[in-house]
C-alpha positions in Angstrom: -1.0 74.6 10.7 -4.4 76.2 10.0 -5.6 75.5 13.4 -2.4 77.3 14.6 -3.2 79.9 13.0 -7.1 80.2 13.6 -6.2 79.7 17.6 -3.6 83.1 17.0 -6.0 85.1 15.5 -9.2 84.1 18.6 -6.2 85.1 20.7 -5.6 88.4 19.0 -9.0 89.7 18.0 -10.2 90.5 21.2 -6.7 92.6 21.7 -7.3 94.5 18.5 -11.4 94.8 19.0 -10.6 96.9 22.2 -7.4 99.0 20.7 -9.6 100.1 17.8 -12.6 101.0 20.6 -10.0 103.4 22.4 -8.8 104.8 19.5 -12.8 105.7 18.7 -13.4 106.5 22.1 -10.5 109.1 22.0 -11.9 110.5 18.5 -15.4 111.0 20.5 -13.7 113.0 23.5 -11.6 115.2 21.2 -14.4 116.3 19.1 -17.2 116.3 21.8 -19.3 113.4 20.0 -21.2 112.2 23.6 -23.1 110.4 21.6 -20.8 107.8 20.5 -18.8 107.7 23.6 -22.0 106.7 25.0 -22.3 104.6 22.3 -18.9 102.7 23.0 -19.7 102.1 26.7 -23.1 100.5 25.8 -21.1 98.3 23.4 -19.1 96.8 26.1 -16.0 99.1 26.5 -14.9 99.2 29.9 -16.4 102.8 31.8 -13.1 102.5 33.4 -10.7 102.4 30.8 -7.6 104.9 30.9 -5.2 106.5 28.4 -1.7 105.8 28.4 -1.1 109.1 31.0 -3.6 107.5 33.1 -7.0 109.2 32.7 -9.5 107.5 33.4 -12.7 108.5 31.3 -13.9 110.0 34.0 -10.8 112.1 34.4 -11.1 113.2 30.7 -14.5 114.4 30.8 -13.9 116.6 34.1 -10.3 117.5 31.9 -12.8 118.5 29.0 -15.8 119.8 30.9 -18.1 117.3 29.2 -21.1 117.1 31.8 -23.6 115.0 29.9 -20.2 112.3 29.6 -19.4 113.3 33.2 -22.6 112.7 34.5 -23.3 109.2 32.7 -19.7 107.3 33.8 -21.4 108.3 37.2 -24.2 106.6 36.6 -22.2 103.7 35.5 -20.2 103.9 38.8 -17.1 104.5 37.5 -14.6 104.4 39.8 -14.4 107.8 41.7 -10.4 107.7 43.5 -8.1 106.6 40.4 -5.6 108.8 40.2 -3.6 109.3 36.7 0.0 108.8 36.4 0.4 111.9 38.3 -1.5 110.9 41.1 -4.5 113.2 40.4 -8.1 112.2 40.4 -11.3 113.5 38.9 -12.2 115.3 41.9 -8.3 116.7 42.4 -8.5 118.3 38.6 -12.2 119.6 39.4 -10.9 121.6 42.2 -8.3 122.6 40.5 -10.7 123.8 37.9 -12.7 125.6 40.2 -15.7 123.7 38.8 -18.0 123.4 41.5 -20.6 121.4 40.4 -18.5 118.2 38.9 -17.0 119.0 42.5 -19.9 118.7 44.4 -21.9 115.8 42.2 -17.8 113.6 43.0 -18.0 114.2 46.5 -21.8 113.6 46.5 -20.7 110.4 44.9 -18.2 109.2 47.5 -15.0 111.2 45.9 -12.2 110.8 48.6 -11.6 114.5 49.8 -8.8 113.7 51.9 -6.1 112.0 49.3 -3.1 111.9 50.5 -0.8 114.0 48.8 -1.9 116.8 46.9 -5.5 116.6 47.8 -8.5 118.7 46.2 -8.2 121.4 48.5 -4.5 121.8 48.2 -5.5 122.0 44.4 -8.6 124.5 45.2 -6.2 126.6 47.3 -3.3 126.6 44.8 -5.0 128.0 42.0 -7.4 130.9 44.2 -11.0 129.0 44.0 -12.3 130.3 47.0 -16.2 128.7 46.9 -14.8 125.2 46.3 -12.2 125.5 49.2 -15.3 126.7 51.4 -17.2 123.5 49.7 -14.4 121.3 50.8 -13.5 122.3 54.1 -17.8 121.7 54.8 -17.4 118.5 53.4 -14.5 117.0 55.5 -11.2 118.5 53.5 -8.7 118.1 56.3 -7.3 122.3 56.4 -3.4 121.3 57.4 -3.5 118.0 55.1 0.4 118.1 53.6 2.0 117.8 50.2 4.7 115.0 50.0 7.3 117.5 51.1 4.8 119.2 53.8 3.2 122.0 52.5 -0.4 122.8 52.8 -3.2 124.4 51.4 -2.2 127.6 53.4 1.0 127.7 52.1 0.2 127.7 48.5 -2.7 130.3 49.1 -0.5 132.8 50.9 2.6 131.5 47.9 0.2 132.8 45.1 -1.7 135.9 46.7 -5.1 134.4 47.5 -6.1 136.6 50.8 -9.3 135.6 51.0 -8.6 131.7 50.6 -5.9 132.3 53.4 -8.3 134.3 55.1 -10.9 131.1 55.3 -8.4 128.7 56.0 -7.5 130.2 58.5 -11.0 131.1 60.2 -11.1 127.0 59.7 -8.0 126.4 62.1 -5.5 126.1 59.8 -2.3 126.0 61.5 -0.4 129.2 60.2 3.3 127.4 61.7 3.2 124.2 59.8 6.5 124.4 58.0 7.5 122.4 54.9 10.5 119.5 54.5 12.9 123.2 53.8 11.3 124.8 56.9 9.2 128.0 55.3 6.3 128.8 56.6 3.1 130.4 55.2 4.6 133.8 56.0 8.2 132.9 54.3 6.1 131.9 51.5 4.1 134.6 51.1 6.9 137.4 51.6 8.9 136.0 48.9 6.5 137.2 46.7 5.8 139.9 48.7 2.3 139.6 49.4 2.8 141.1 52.6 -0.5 141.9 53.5 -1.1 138.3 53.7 2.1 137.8 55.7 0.2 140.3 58.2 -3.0 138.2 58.4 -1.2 135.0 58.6 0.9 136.9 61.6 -1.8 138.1 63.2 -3.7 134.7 63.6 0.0 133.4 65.5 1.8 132.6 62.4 5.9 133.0 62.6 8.8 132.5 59.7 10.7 129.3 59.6 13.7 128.2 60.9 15.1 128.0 57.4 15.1 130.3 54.2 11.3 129.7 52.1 11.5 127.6 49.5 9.9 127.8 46.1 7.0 125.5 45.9 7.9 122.3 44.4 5.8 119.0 43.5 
């Protein structure tokens, strides 16, 4: 019986050494202690350990702007492309930021900037960050890559008012007739909120409405 019960608990330790080490590694993040999250990894905890929505620690410290964190789970090659539950990566929620440096030191790092999906520069685009869409398009960022239901980067920047985003995609070949799964078109999109000075550009670079009413902008 006792050796039942000594075998249960060499089986369970390990289980409850690395819940507690989470749980102090999500104290750290929340109240910015680098220190002992640094601590943490040295002690064994994995550099790739996630939370229950997904986040890597990597994620978390782009999430929380924690360079000094950020910069030593690089240095530990943590892994650059996991993408949270949904379907983001570091380098997707740095664009999204607008945080051009944690974008530039991912992609320096071998971040992925053509993810299928919603990819960093669809992120960049959607939220108006104009000098990490520039970064991104240098780098490799695919200008007409698609949402699953086929919008692009374009689309969201004429969607949300961003001339001059849609004015660089669009010096970058971005195909201004690329209509989404509900066939709108940058120029549907962009005159249902209407931004119709965008409309214009996008019209004068060969762009036409769809063949079916613009949708709103779904994930």
């Amino acid at each position: 019986m006792m050796k039942t019960i000594a075998l249960l608990f060499a089986l369970l330790l390990p289980g409850f050494a690395v819940a507690g080490a989470y749980e102090d590694m999500e104290e750290a993040l929340i109240s910015g202690n680098t220190a002992w999250a640094i601590e943490l990894l040295d002690k064994g905890m994995d550099v790739n350990s996630v939370d229950p929505a997904g986040n890597t620690l990597l994620i978390q410290a782009v999430q929380r702007n924690n360079k000094d964190l950020f910069e030593h789970l690089l240095q530990r090659r943590a892994r650059l492309n996991v993408r949270n539950r949904n379907g983001e990566t570091a380098l997707s929620l740095a664009a999204y930021k607008g945080n051009l440096p944690f974008v530039q030191r991912l992609v320096e790092a071998g971040a992925d900037v053509n993810l299928y999906g919603w990819s960093p520069l669809i992120y960049a685009a959607f939220n108006g960050h104009r000098t990490t869409v520039e970064y991104l398009l240098k780098k490799g960022a695919n200008v007409n890559a698609t949402t699953e239901n086929g919008s692009t980067a374009l689309l969201f920047a004429a969607r949300f008012g961003h001339i001059e985003i849609v004015s660089v995609l669009l010096q970058n070949k971005a195909d201004p007739n690329i209509a989404n799964e509900t066939g709108a078109t940058a120029i549907d999109w962009a005159l249902k909120t209407e931004n119709t000075d965008i409309a214009d550009l996008v019209r004068k670079a060969g762009g036409r409405a769809g063949t079916a009413a613009a949708g709103v902008p779904s994930r």
